[in-house]
C-alpha positions in Angstrom: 81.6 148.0 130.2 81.9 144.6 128.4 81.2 141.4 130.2 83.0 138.7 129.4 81.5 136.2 131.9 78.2 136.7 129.7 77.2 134.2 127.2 77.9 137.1 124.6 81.2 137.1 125.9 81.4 133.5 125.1 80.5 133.9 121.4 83.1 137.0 121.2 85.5 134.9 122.5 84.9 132.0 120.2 84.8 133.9 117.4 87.7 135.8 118.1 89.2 132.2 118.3 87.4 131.0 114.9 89.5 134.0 113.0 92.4 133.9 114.6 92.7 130.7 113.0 91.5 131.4 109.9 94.0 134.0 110.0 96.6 131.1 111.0 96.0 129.3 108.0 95.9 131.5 105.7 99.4 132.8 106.8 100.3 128.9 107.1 99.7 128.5 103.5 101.1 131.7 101.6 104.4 130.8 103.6 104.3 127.3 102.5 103.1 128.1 99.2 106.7 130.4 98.7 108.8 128.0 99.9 111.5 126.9 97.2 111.4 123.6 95.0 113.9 122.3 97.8 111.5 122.5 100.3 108.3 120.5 98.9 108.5 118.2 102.0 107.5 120.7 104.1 104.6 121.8 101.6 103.6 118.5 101.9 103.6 118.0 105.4 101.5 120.7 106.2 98.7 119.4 103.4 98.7 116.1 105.4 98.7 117.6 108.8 96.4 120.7 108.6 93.3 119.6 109.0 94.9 117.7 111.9 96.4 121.0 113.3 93.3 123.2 112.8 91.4 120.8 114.9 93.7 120.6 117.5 94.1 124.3 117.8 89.9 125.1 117.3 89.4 122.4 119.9 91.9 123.9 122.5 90.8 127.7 121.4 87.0 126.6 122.4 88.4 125.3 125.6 89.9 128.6 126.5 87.4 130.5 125.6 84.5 128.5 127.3 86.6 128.7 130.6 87.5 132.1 130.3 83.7 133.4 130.4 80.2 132.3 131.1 80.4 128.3 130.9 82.9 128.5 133.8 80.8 129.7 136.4 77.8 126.7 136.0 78.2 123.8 138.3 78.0 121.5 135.0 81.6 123.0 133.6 83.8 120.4 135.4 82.5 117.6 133.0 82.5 120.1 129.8 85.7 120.8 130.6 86.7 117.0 130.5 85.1 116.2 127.1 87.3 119.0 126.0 90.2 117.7 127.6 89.4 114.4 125.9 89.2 115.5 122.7 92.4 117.4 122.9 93.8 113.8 123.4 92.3 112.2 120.7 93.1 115.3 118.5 96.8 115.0 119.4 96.6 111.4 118.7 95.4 111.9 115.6 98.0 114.7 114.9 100.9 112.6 116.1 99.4 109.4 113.8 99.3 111.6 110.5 103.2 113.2 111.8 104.5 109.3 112.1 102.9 108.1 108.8 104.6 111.1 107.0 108.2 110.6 108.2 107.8 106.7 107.5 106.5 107.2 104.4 109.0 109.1 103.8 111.4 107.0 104.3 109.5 104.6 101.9 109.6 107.0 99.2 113.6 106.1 98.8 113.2 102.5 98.2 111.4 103.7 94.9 108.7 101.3 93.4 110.9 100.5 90.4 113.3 98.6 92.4 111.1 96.5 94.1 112.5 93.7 91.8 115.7 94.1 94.6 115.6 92.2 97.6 117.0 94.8 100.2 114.1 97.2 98.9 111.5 94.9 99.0 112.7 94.1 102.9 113.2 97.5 104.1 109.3 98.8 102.4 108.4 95.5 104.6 110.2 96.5 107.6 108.9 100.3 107.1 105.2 99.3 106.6 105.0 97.0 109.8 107.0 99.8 111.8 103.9 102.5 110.5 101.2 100.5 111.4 102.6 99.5 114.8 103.5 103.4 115.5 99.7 103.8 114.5 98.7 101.3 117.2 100.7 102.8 120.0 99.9 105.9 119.9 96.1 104.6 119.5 96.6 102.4 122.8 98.5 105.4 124.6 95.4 107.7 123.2 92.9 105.4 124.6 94.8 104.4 127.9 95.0 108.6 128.8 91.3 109.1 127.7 90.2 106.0 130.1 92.3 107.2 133.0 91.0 110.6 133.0 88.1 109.3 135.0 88.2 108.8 138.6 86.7 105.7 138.1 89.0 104.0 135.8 92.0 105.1 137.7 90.6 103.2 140.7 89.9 99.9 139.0 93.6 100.6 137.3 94.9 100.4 141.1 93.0 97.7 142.1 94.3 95.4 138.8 98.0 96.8 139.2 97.4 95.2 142.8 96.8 91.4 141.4 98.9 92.1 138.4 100.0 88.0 138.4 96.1 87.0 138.2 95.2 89.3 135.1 98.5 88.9 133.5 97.9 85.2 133.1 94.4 85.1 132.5 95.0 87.7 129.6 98.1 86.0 128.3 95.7 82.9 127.8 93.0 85.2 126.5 94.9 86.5 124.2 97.5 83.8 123.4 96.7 83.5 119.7 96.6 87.7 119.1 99.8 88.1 121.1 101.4 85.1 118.6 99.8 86.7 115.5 101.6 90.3 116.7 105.0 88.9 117.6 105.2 87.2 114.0 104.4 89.8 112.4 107.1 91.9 113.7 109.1 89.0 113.7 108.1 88.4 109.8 109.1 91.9 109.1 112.6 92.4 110.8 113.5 88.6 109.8 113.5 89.3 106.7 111.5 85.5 106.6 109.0 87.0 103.7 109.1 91.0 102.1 106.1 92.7 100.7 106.8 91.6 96.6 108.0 88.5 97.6 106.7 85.6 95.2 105.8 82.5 97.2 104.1 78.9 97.3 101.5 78.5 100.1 99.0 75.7 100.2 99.8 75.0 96.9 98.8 78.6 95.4 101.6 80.9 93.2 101.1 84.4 94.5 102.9 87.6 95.5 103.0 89.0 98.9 100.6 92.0 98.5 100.6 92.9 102.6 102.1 92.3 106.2 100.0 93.3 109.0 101.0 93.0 112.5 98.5 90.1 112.6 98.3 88.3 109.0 99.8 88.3 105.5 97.8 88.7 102.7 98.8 86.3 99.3 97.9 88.3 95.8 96.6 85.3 93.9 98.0 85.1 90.0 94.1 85.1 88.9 93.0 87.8 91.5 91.9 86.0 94.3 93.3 86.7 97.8 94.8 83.8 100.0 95.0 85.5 104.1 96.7 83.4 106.5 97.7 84.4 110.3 101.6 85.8 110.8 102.3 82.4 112.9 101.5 80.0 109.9 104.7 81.4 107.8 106.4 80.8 111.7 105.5 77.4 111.9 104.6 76.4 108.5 107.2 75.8 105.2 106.6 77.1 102.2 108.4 78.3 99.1 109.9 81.7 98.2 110.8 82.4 94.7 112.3 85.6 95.4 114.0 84.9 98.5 117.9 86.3 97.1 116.6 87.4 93.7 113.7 87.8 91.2 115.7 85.1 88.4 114.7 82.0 87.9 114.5 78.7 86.2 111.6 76.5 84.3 111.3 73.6 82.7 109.0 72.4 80.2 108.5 68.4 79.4 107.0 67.1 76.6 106.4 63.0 75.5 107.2 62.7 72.1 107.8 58.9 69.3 110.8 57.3 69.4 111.1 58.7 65.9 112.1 62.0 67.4 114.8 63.9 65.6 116.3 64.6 68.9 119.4 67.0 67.1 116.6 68.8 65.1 114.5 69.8 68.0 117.6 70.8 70.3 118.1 73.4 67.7 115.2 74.7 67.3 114.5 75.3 70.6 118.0 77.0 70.9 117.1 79.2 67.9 113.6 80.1 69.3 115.0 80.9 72.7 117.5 82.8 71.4 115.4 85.1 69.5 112.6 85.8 72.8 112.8 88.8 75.0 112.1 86.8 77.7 114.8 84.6 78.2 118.0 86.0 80.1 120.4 83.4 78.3 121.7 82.2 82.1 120.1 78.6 81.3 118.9 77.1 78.2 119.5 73.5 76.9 117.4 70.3 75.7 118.0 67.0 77.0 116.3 63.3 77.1 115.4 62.5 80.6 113.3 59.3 79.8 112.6 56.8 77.2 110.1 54.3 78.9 106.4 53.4 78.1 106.6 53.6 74.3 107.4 57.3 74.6 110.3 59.8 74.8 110.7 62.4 77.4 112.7 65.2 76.5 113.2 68.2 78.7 113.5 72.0 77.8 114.9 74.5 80.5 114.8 78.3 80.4 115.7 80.6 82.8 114.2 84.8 82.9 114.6 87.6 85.5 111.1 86.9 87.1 108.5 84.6 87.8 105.9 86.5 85.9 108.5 86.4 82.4 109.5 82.8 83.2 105.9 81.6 83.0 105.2 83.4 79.7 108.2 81.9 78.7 107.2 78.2 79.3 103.7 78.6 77.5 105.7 80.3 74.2 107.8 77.0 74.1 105.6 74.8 74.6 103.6 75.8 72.1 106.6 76.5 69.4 107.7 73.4 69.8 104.5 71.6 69.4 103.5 73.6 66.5 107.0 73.0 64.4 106.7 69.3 65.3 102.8 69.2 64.1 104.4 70.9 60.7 107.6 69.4 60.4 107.5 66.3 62.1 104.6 64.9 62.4 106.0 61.6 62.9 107.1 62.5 66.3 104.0 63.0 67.6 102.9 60.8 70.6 102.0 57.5 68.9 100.0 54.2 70.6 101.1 51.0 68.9 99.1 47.5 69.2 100.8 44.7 67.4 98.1 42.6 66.3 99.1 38.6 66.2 99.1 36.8 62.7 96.2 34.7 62.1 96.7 31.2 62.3 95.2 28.5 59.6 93.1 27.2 62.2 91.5 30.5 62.5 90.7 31.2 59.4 
C-alpha cells in the first residue's frame, strides 16, 4: 500500500500539484484565447495576472501538499509552514497590486492620450495615477503589517506600542513631519486639481511640462530634456505659473527696437500678411502696435496667439525672424541706428 506520509509521497503530491496547474493554465488560456472581440479585457487581464495567479496557486498547492505528507510529522514544520503562509501573503499582495493597476488603468484608457490637450482629461489621468500608486502602497503596508504580525514576537511589541499610543504617535508625527506633508500634497495636488499631469508650468524660473505626480514629489519635463523634481509641498506653499490651467491657448509677444524712420503702416502689414498665411497662428489675437519711442529708438510690439505653448513659441521665433529679414531687405533704414552729433569746429580751433 502507498504511503503518503513518505517523502515519495511528498514528491507525488507535488507533482500531482505541478500538473494540475499546468493543466489550469492551459484550460485558462484556450478559454480566453476563444473569447469574442468584445471580450479582450478579459484576455487581457488574465495576461497581466497569470503569472500572479500561478504563483499564488503553486505556492498554496506546495503548502498542502507538504502538510498533507512527510514534512508534517518533523518538529521543524511549524516554521515551514509559516514561510509558506508568508508567502501566500506577499503572493496575494502582489495579485491584488497587478488586479488594482488593471482596473485603474483601465479607467485611464478612456481619457485617450490624444485629448490630453483637454483640461478635465489631463485632471482625471492625474487623479487616476495618484489613486494607482497609493492603492499600490496600501496594499504594500497591509502586506507587510500581516507578514510582521504573524510572529509572536511582533504581536507583543504591537500591544505594548498600542498601550502608549500618545508617546509614538507624536514622536512619529515629528519623525515623519516632512513625509506625511509630502503625502498629503500629493493627494491634495491630485484631487485639487492645483496642477494635472500635461500641465505646462513656470517653476524657479524654468518652462516645462508636468511629466509626473507622486504621492511625494512632482517631476518638471524640462523644454531641453532636463528634469526639475521638487517636493508635493512646494506647489502647496510656493506660487508659480500654469499655462494650461483652463486651456492649452495662448498668447506671445514679440518686441523689437527699430529707427524712428520706421514705416510703421508698412510693417503692420506685413506682419498681418505673414501671420495670416502660418499654420501656427489660431487668428484669436494678432495686431502691431508702438508701445515706446524713448532712447533714440522705436519699440513696436507684435502679438500672436496659437493653441499651445509648444506652437506659440515656434511662432514667436518665425516672426521674429520674418520681420527682421524683410526690414534687412526692404528697409534697411529702419534698422537700429546710434547717432552722435559732432559740434562744428570753431575758428579758434582750427
Amino acid at each position: 500500500m502507498f504511503e503518503w506520509n513518505s517523502w515519495i509521497g511528498t514528491l507525488v503530491a507535488i507533482a500531482i500539484a505541478l500538473v494540475a496547474n499546468v493543466i489550469v493554465a492551459i484550460v485558462v488560456r484556450t478559454v480566453v484565447s476563444g473569447a469574442k472581440e468584445e471580450s479582450r479585457w478579459v484576455r487581457a487581464l488574465v495576461v497581466k495576472l497569470h503569472p500572479r495567479i500561478q504563483l499564488l496557486v503553486a505556492i498554496i498547492a506546495f503548502w498542502v501538499a507538504a502538510g498533507l505528507t512527510a514534512p508534517a510529522e518533523y518538529e521543524w514544520w511549524p516554521a515551514l509552514s509559516h514561510i509558506f503562509g508568508i508567502a501566500v501573503v506577499l503572493a496575494g499582495a502582489w495579485l491584488l497590486s497587478g488586479l488594482a493597476t488593471f482596473g485603474i488603468e483601465r479607467l485611464m484608457g478612456r481619457y485617450s492620450v490624444a485629448g490630453e490637450g483637454v483640461p478635465e482629461v489631463r485632471r482625471m489621468r492625474t487623479q487616476l495615477i495618484v489613486i494607482r500608486r497609493l492603492a499600490n502602497v496600501l496594499i504594500a503596508i497591509i502586506a507587510l503589517g500581516v507578514v510582521l504580525f504573524s510572529f509572536p514576537e511582533v504581536r507583543a511589541v504591537g500591544t505594548s506600542v498600542l498601550a502608549s499610543a500618545g508617546i509614538v504617535s507624536l514622536i512619529a508625527g515629528l519623525a515623519a513631519q516632512s513625509t506625511l506633508g509630502n503625502l498629503i500634497a500629493g493627494i491634495q495636488l491630485a484631487f485639487s486639481n492645483a496642477i494635472r499631469v500635461g500641465d505646462v508650468v513656470v517653476v524657479e524660473g524654468e518652462w516645462g511640462t508636468v511629466g509626473e505626480i507622486t504621492l511625494s514629489y512632482v517631476v518638471i519635463y524640462i523644454w531641453d530634456e532636463r528634469r526639475l523634481v521638487l517636493p508635493c509641498t512646494y506647489f502647496v506653499n510656493q506660487p508659480y505659473e500654469s499655462w494650461t490651467r483652463n486651456s492649452a491657448k495662448i498668447m506671445g509677444t514679440v518686441y523689437m527696437d527699430v529707427d524712428w524712420r520706421v514705416p510703421v503702416k508698412d510693417v503692420r502689414a506685413k506682419f498681418m500678411e505673414f501671420i495670416e498665411g502660418s499654420e501656427l497662428w489660431d487668428k484669436r489675437a494678432g495686431g502691431m502696435v508702438v508701445t515706446d519711442a524713448v532712447g533714440g529708438y522705436v519699440n513696436i510690439r507684435f502679438l500672436v496667439s496659437a493653441l499651445d505653448s509648444d506652437k506659440l513659441w515656434t511662432l514667436r521665433c518665425q516672426v521674429r525672424e520674418e520681420m527682421v529679414t524683410w526690414l534687412q531687405e526692404t528697409h534697411p533704414d529702419a534698422l537700429p541706428a546710434t547717432r552722435v552729433l559732432l559740434p562744428e569746429a570753431s575758428p579758434r580751433d582750427e
